[in-house]
C-alpha positions as CSV (number, residue, x, y, z in Angstrom):
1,X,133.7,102.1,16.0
2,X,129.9,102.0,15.6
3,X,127.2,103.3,18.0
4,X,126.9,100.1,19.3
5,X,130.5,100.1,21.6
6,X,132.1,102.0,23.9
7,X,135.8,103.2,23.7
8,X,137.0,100.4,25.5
9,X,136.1,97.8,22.7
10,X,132.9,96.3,24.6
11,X,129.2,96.7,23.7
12,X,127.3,99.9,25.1
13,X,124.9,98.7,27.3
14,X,121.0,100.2,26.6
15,X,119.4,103.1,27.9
16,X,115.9,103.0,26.7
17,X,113.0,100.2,25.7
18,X,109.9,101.0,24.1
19,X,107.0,100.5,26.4
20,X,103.2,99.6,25.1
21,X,103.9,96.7,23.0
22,X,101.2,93.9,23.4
23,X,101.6,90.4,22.5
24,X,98.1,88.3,22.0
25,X,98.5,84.6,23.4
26,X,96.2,81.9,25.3
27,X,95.5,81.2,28.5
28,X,98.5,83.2,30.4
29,X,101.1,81.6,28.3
30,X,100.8,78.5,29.6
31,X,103.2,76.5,28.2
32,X,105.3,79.2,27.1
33,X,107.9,78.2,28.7
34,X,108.4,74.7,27.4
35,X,107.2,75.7,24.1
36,X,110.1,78.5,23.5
37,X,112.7,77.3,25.9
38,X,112.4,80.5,28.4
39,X,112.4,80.6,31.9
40,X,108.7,81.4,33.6
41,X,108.5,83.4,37.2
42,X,105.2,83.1,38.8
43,X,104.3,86.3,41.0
44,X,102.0,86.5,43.5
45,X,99.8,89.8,43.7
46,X,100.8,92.1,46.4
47,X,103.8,93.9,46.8
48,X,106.2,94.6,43.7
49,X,108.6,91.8,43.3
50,X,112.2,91.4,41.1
51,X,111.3,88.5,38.5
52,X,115.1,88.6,38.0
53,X,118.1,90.7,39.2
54,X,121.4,89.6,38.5
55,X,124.8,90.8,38.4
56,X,127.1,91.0,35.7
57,X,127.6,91.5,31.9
58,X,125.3,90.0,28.9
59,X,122.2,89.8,27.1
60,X,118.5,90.0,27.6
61,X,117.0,87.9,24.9
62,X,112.9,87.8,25.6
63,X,111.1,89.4,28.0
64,X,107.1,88.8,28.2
65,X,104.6,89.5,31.0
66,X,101.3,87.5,31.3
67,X,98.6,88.1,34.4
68,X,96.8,85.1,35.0
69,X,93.5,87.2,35.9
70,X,91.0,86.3,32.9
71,X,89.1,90.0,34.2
72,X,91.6,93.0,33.8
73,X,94.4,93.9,36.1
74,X,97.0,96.7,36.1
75,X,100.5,96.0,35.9
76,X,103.5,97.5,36.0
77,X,107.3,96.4,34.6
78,X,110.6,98.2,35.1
79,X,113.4,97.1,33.6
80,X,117.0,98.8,35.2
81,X,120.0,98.2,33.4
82,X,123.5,98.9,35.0
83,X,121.5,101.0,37.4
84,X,119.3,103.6,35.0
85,X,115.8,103.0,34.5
86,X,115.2,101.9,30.6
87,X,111.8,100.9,31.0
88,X,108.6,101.8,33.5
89,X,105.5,100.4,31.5
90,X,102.3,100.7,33.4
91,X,99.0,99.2,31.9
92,X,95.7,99.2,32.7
93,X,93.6,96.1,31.6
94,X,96.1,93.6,31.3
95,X,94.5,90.1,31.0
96,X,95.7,86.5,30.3
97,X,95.3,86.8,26.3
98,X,97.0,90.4,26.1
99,X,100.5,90.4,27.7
100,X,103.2,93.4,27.5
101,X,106.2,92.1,26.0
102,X,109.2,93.8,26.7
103,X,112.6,92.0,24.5
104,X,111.5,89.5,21.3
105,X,108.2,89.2,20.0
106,X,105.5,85.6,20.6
107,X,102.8,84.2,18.4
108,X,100.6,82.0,20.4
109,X,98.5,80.0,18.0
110,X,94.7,78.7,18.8
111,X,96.1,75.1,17.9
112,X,98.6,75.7,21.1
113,X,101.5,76.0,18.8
114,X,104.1,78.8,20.3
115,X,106.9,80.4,18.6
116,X,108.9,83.2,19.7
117,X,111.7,86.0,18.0
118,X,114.2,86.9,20.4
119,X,115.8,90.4,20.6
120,X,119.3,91.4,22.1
121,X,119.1,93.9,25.0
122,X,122.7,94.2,26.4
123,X,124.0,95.0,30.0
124,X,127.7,95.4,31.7
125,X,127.4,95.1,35.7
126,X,123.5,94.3,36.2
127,X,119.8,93.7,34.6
128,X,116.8,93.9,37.6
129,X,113.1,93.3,35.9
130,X,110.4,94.6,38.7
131,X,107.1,93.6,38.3
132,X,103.6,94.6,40.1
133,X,100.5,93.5,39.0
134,X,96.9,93.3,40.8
135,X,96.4,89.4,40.1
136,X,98.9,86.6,40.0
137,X,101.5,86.5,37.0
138,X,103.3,84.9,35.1
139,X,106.9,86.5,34.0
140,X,108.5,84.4,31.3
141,X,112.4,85.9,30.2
142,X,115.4,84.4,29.0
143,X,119.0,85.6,29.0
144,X,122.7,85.1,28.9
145,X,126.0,85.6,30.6
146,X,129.4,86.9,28.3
């Protein structure tokens, strides 16, 4: 048995994501989606909203945050998996060429060429990304079901 399952034979689900990591792009990401094939959430500034809350068992693949503010903004992302907090990432100065990117890693070229890495969070009963932000947002994630 490795670190990576549980007694019962399935895969133990995470308990902690590095916070601070940046990711340099243009324009918000724009694109982004249909450049990478991952699914986009816009957010409107205000109150903190779930870009995605579902139940069940799987993987988080990518996970990237992009204001759509040019000036900065402050932001904030937490990421609960099979209810414990892994991740509460607050930044200040967030802007639409310097996201916070969560799962995977992006490259968003000048030529508006996108490529993406993706990384393989896993979760048993649930995975809930919050996010806040003082400008409108774009949240751009991809996952899967097992």
């Amino acid at each position: 048995m490795t670190s990576f399952s549980t007694a019962g034979g399935g895969v133990k689900a995470t308990t902690f994501i590095l916070p601070g990591k940046l990711s340099q792009f243009n324009n918000d990401g724009a694109g982004l989606g249909s450049r990478v094939g991952v699914v986009r959430y816009d957010y409107t500034s205000g109150a903190a909203a779930d870009a995605l809350n579902i139940t069940g068992s799987g993987f988080l693949t990518y996970a990237l945050f992009a204001a759509t503010d040019a000036g900065s903004t402050n932001s904030r992302i937490i990421i609960t998996i099979d209810g414990v907090e892994v991740l509460d990432d607050t930044r200040a100065g967030s802007s639409n060429s310097v996201g916070l990117i969560q799962v995977g890693s992006g490259l968003w070229a000048l030529n508006g060429q996108a490529a993406a890495s993706r990384g393989s969070i896993p979760f048993n009963k649930s995975l809930v990304i919050n996010i806040e932000c003082d400008s409108n947002a774009y949240y751009y994630y991809d996952y899967y079901l097992t």
